[in-house]
N, C-alpha and C positions, 0 to 999 in steps of 0.2 A: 674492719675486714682485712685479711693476709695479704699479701703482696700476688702469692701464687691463687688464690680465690679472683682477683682485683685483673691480674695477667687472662684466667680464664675466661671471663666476664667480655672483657675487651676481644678477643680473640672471635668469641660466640657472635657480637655485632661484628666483625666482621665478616665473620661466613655468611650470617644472615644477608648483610649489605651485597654481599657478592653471588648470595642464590638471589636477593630480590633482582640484583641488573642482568643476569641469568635470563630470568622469567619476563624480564620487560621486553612488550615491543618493539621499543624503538632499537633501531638497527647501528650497529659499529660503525657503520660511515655517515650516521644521520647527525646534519646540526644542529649543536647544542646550545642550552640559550644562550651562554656570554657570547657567541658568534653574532647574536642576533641582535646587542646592541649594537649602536650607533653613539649615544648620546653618554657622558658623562653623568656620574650622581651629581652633582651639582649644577648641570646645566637641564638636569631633568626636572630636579626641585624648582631653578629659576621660570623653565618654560609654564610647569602648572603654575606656579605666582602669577605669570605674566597676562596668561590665558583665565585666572581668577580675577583678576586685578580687574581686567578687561570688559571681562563679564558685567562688571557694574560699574563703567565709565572712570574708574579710578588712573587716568592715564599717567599720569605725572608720576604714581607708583611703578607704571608698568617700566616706562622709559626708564628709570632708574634701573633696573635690573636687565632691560634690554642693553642698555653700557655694559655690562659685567659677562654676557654672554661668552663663551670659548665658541661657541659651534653655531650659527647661522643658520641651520639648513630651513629650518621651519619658520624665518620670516616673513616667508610668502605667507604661510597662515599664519601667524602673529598680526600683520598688517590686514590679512580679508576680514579676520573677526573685525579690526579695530573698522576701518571702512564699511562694512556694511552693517555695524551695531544698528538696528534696530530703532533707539532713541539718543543716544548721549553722543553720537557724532556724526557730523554731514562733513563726508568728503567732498573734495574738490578737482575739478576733473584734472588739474595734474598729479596730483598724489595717483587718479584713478588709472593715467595714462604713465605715470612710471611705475608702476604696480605689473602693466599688459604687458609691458617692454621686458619684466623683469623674470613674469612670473607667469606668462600664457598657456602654460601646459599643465596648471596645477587644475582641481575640481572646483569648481565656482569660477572658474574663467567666464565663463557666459554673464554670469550676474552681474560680474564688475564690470565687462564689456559693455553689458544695456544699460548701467547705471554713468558709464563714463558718456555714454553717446548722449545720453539728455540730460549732460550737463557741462558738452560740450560747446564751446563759445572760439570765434572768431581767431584766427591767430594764433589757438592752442598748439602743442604737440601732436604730431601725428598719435593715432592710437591702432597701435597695432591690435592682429582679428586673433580670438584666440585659434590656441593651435587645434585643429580637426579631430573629431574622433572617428574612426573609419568602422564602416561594419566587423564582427568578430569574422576573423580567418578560419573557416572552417576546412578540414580535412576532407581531400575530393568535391571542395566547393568549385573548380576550376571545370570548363566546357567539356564533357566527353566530346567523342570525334563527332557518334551522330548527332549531338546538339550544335556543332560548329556547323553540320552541313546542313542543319535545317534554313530551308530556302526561308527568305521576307516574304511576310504575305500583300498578298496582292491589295490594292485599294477597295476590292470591292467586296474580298475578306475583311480589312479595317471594317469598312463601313457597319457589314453585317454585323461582328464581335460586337462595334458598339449601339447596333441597336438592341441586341441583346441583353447588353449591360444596364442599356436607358430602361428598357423592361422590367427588368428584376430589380432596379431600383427603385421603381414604382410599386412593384408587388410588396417587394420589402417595407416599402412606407405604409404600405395600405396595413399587412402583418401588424406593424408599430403601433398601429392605432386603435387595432383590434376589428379590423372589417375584413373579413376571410372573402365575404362574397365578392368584394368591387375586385378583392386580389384577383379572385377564380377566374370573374370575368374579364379578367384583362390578360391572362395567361392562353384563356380559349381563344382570344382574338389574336395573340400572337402564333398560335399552333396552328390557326387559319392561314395566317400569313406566312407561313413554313418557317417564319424565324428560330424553333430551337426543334435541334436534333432530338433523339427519340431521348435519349437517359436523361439530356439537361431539360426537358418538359416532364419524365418523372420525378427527378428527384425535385423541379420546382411545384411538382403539384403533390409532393409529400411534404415541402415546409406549408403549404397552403390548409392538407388535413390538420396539420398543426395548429395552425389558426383556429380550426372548428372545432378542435380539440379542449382548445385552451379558454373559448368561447362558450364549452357544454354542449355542444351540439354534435353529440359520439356518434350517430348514426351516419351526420353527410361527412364525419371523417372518418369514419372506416370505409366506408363509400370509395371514397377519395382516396383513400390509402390502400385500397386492392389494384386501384388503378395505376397510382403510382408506380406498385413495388411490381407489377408487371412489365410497366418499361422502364424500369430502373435497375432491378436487378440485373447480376451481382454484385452490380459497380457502386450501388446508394443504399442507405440504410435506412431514411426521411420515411417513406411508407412503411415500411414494416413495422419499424419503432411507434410511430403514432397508429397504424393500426394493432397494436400490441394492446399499447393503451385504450383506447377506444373499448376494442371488443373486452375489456376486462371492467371497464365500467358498465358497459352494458353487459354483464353477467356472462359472457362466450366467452368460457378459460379456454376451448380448444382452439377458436381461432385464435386467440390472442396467444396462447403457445406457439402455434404452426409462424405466426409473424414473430414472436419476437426469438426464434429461434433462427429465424433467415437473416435477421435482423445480424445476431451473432455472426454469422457465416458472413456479412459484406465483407467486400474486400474494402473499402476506405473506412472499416468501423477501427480505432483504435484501442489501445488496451481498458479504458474507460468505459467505452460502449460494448465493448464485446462481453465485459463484467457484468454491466449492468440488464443488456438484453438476457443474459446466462441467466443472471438470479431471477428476472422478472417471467423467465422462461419457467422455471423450477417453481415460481409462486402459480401460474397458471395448470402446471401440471400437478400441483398437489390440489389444487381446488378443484380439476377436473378427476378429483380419486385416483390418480397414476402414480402410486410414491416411489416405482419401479424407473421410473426416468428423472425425479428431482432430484437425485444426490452424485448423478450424471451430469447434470447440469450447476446443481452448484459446484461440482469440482471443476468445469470450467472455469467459474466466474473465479472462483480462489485461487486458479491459475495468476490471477494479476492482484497480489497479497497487497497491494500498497493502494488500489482505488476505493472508492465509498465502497463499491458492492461487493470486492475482493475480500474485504475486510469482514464485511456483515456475511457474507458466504461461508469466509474459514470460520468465522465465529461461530454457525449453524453447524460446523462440520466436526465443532468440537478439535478445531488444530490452529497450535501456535505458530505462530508468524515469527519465522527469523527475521533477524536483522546483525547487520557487519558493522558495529560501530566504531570501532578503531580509525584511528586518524592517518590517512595517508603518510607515507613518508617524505621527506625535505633530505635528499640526500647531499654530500655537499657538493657532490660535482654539479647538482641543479643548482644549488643554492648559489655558485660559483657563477652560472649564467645572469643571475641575477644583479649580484649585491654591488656591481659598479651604474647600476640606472642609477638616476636621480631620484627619480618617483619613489622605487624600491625603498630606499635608502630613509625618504622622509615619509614613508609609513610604516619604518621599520622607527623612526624615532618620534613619530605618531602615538606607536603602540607603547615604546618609551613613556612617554606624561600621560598615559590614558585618555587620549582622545582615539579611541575606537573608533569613532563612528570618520571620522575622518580618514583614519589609515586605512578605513573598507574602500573611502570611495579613488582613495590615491592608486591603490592595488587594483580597485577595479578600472580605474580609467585603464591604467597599466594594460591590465588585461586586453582592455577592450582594442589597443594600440599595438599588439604583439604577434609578433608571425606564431605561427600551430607549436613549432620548436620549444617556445618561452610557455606555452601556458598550464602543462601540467606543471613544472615547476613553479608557477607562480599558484595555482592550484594547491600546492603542498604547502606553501608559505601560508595563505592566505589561513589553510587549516591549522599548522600551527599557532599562529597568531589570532585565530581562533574570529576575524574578520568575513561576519557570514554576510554580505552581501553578493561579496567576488565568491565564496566557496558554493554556495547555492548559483550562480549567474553560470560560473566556471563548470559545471557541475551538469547543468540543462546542457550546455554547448557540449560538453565532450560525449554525453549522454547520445546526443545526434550523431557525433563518430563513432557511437558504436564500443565508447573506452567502457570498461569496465571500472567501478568507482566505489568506495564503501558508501553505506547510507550517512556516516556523520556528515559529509559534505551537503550533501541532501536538504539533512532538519541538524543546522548549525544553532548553538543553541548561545544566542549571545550573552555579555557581559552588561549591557543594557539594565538599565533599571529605572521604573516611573519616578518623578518627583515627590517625594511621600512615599514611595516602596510600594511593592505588591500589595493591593488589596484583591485581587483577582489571582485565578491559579498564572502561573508563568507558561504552564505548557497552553493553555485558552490562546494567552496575549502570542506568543509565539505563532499559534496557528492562523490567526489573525493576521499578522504582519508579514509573516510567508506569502501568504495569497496575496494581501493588499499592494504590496511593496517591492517583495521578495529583500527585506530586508534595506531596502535604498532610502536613505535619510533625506535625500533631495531630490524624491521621486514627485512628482504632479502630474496627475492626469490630464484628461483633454476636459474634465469637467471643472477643474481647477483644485482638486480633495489633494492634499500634501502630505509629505513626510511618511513615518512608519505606517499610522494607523491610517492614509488615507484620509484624512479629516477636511473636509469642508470648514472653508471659513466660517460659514453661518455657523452650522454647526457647531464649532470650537467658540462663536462666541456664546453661544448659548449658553455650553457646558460651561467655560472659563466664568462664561458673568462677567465679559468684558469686549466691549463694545470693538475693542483697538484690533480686535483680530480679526477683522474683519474685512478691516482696512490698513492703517498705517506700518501695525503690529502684528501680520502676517508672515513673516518671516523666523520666528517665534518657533511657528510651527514645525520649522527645518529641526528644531531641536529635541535632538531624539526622546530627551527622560520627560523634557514638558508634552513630545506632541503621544509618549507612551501615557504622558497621567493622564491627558482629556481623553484619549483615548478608549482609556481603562475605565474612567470616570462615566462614559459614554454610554460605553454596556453595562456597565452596574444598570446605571437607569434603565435598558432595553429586558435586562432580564429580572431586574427589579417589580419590574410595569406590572400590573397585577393582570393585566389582559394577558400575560404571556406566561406568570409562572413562574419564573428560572427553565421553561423550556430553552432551548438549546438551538434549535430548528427554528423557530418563529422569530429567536431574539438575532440568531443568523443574518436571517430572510430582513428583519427589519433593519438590520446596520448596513446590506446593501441595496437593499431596493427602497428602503423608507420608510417606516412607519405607517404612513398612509396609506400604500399600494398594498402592503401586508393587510390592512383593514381591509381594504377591500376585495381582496383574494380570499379571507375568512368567509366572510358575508357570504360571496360567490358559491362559497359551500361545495366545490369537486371533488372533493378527497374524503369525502365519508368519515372522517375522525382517522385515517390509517394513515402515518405520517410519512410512508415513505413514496404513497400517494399525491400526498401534499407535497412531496417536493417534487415530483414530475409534474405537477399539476402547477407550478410558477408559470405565469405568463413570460417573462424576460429569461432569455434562454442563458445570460450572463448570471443573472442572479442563481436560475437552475447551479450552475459550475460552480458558481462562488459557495454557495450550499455545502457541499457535496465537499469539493477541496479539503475547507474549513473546517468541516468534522472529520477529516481523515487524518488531516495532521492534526489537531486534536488528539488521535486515539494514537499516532504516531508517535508525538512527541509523551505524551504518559507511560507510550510501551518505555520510550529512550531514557525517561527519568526514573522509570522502573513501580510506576504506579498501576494503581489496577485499571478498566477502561470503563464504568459503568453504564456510561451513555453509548457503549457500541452493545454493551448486554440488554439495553434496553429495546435499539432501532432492531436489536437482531430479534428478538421475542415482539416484535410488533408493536413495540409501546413507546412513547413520545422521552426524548431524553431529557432530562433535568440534571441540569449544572448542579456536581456536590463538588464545595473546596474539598482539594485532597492536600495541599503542601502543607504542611508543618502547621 
């Protein structure tokens, strides 16, 4: 080739390179990656040795290359993995108490704290408490004037408030257990006793038609639900909603329109309920012959494009659903607020060795510790760095200020991957750990379920076929790619099950409410085979949410990978979803 061909050539990539940064995104003042290390290649290579080594008790390798280190900053975690391994090392409670001393404001402060107290002996080291994480600062969280002047109540207001409270705790028990009637009767004696105002006696005698609802007995809940929504309305939605339902099981499309259209109209329904009363509005008016009012009604409910029934409405409506994927900006005057934290710093060299899952919860502690000023810019980092536990957390919080925010912060789409790799689609497991977690590696419930997927130790030993998880070797589960494979491993089996199919909805319903409770909700038989029935027809109103989430983001994150949605084409034409792998 010529010299002047060779000249041309070269010239061509260059224009090229300079239409492509033309065209890009990211902005002239935005930080670029080499700003965003911290860490040396050679001290990035030694950290993952050090952090492999570790992994499987090999200390004497690790200490060798912890001598050779240039850059310190991730000792703290060097030393948590080594101290709280699982099996191949028992710390000592002064290793545990110079550790607190050294290292109190890192993620896992708590763990080594409870592990240093009980194993704390006579004459030790003081142990210092870890450092506090204070609630998230929200924008206009501070007293307006009228709430500074609002007077103390009086003792004989206390009193009342809590017998009120002692009441609905009991109704709520009774709900739990599935006895509407003892509820009922115990809400009339309190109405005798003038204990609750007119709205808080309807809207408690709407979760109660709920109960009869849920029970199969549609007639004493619609019953109950007219009564309700007369002293509730406009303020409650509890009546109207369950007698929606109600009169739609009993074959009344027009009552059950005229309810679940009020229903729409509360004022405390939010964008979930207001969707879902709209569609269930639009299903009542086409059953009563009025097709002149359901495409009125579903264009409400697709008003709110990102809920269950927002979705299943636009898809009736034959309209795509935008979404603003683009990744906020990290500009560097932000980034400049930032990058003298510590925290920052060592989950900017977190993100360095690949430990993700670490640099989410450093950034998130971060967050969680930061005046309103610091958080959209940690908000921008957290998305660059592509740390979806703070970008999803960050995301809800500024969501309540009212910021305006693209959807990738939203359905962050991690770097994550099960032990073994995907055997399940990625956008499933994502939807999954959105709801379950919201992405937090060291999350645990108050039932004791851990980690991304939520997993029960029982559970996990089941799946694992190991006894130790149960007990000893619970902490296991902290670990993202093992607690993604039982996880993954979990619902193969649920949608495997030949009782379910690869339905979608059932195999849902059985990862949070159980297995068992799903059987016997089938049995109960309230939903006529119509599945979107079946999922108002859940007894546990958690489980209902959890449903409902789980196939949104689902259909969410498919749109974000750019796949098709077939299980919303399915709930949208009335027919039960089945899981088809779509990834490669």
């Amino acid at each position: 080739m010529g010299t002047q061909a060779t000249i041309l050539i070269r010239l061509a990539a260059m224009v090229a390179a300079l239409l492509m940064a033309a065209s890009s995104p990211v902005r002239a003042d935005d930080v670029i990656d080499h700003e965003l290390r911290v860490l040396g290649d050679l001290d990035v290579a030694r950290y993952r040795e050090i952090f492999a080594y570790q992994e499987t008790g090999q200390w004497a390798k690790a200490d060798r290359l912890i001598a050779r280190l240039e850059n310190d900053i991730l000792m703290g975690h060097v030393l948590f993995q080594r101290y709280m391994h699982p099996t191949d090392y028992r710390s000592r409670y002064d290793e545990l108490a110079r550790w607190m001393r050294l290292y109190a404001d890192l993620p896992g402060a708590e763990r080594i704290y409870r592990l240093a107290q009980r194993r704390w002996y006579r004459g030790g080291p003081s142990l210092r408490e870890p450092v506090p994480i204070r609630p998230r600062e929200l924008a206009g969280s501070s007293l307006t004037s009228n709430q500074q002047a609002t007077r103390p109540q009086t003792r004989a207001e206390r009193d009342a408030r809590r017998n009120v409270l002692r009441v609905q705790s009991r109704i709520n028990r009774y709900l739990r257990r599935g006895q509407p009637a003892r509820a009922e009767k115990r809400l009339w004696a309190a109405g005798e006793a003038n204990l609750f105002d007119r709205e808080t006696f309807g809207e408690t005698l709407g979760e109660i038609a709920g109960g009869y609802y849920f029970a199969g007995n549609d007639a004493k809940a619609l019953a109950l639900a007219r009564l309700s929504a007369a002293a509730a309305r406009p303020r409650h939605f509890e009546g109207d909603w369950f007698g929606g339902l109600a009169a739609w099981r009993l074959g009344d499309c027009a009552t059950s329109a005229e309810h679940f259209e009020r229903a729409a109209e509360s004022e405390s329904a939010d964008s979930w309920v207001i969707s879902a009363a709209a569609f269930w509005a639009a299903r009542a008016r086409l059953a009563c012959r009025q097709p002149e009012r359901v495409n009125e009604l579903l264009e409400r409910a697709a008003a709110y494009p990102k809920t269950f029934y927002g979705m299943i409405a636009s898809r009736q409506l034959g309209r795509d659903i935008a979404f603003a994927w683009e990744h906020p900006p990290l500009p560097r005057e932000d980034f400049d607020k930032l990058s003298g934290l510590d925290s920052v710093r060592r989950a900017l060299a977190l993100s360095q060795v690949g430990r993700q899952d670490w640099a989410d919860m450093e950034l998130r502690y971060t967050w969680l510790r930061s005046s309103s000023d610091l958080q959209g810019p940690l908000l921008g980092l957290a998305s660059r760095l592509n740390l979806p536990s703070t970008q999803l957390r960050g995301a809800k919080a500024a969501q309540i200020q009212s910021v305006t925010l693209t959807d990738s912060v939203f359905y962050p789409l991690p770097d994550w991957e099960p032990d073994g790799g995907f055997s399940l689609d990625r956008a499933l497991l994502f939807a999954f750990m959105r709801q379950e977690s919201e992405f937090n590696a060291l999350a645990v419930s108050r039932a004791g379920a851990r980690g991304l997927m939520q997993l029960m130790p029982r559970t996990a030993s089941f799946i694992g076929r190991d006894r130790s998880l149960r007990y000893s070797n619970r902490g296991k589960l902290y670990e993202p790619s093992f607690n993604m494979a039982l996880g993954q491993r979990y619902l193969e089996h649920l949608l495997n099950d030949t009782e379910y199919g690869g339905n979608l909805l059932l195999a849902t319903t059985a990862y949070n409410g159980g297995p068992g409770n799903l059987a016997k909700w089938l049995r109960q038989n309230h939903f006529r085979n119509d599945p979107l029935l079946f999922v108002e027809s859940i007894p546990l109103r958690e489980t209902r949410i959890y449903v409902e989430r789980v196939l949104a983001n689902l259909w969410i994150y498919r749109m974000r990978m750019g796949q098709p949605t077939p299980s919303l084409d399915a709930v949208a034409a009335g027919e039960w979803p089945i899981y088809q792998p779509l990834d490669g």
